[in-house]
C-alpha positions, -999 to 999 in steps of 0.1 A, spaced: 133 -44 -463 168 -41 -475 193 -28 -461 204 4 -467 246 15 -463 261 49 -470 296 53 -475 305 89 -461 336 114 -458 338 145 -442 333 172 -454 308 159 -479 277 177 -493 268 150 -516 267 129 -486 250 154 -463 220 156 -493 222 116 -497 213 111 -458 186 137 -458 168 122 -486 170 89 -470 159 104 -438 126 127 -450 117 91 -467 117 76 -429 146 48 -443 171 34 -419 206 32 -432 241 23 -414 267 50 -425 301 40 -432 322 71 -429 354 67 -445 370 99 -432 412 94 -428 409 54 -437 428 50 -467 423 14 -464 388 14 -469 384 36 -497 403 14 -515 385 -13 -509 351 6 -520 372 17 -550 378 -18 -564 342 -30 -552 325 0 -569 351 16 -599 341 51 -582 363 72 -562 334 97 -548 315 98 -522 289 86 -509 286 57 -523 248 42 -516 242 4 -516 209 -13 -517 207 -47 -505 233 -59 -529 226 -34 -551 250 -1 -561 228 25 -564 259 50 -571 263 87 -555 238 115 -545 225 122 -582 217 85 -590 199 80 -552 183 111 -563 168 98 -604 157 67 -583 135 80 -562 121 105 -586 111 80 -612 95 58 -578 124 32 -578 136 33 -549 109 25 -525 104 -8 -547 139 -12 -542 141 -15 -507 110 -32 -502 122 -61 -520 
């Protein structure tokens, strides 16, 4: 299994929907919330080129925000994805 790793803020609904999905599918993720560090959002800025969160890595693999976790798993990528 890879690992899953969710870049968070508060408030956050994206990131609220992201972890729910995630959690109805029974996958364990670490969440990195990124609330008042300043620091580390710009280091997820340069590693990513996005400046929203969450931010949802696969293994090695960007998957992007809610929307893209989201078209993954509907068109059955995901699963694959973290079986790997």
């Amino acid at each position: 299994m890879q690992p899953i790793v969710v870049y968070t803020a508060r408030p956050c609904g994206y990131c609220s929907h992201a972890k729910s999905l995630l959690n109805r599918l029974n996958l364990t993720f670490k969440e990195i919330d990124l609330t008042g560090d300043y620091e580390a959002r710009q280091e997820l800025m340069q590693k990513t080129g996005q400046r929203t969160v969450p931010q949802i890595f696969v293994g090695d693999v960007h998957v992007g925000g809610f929307t893209d976790l989201r078209a993954l798993h509907s068109k059955g990528e995901l699963l694959p994805l973290v079986e790997r």
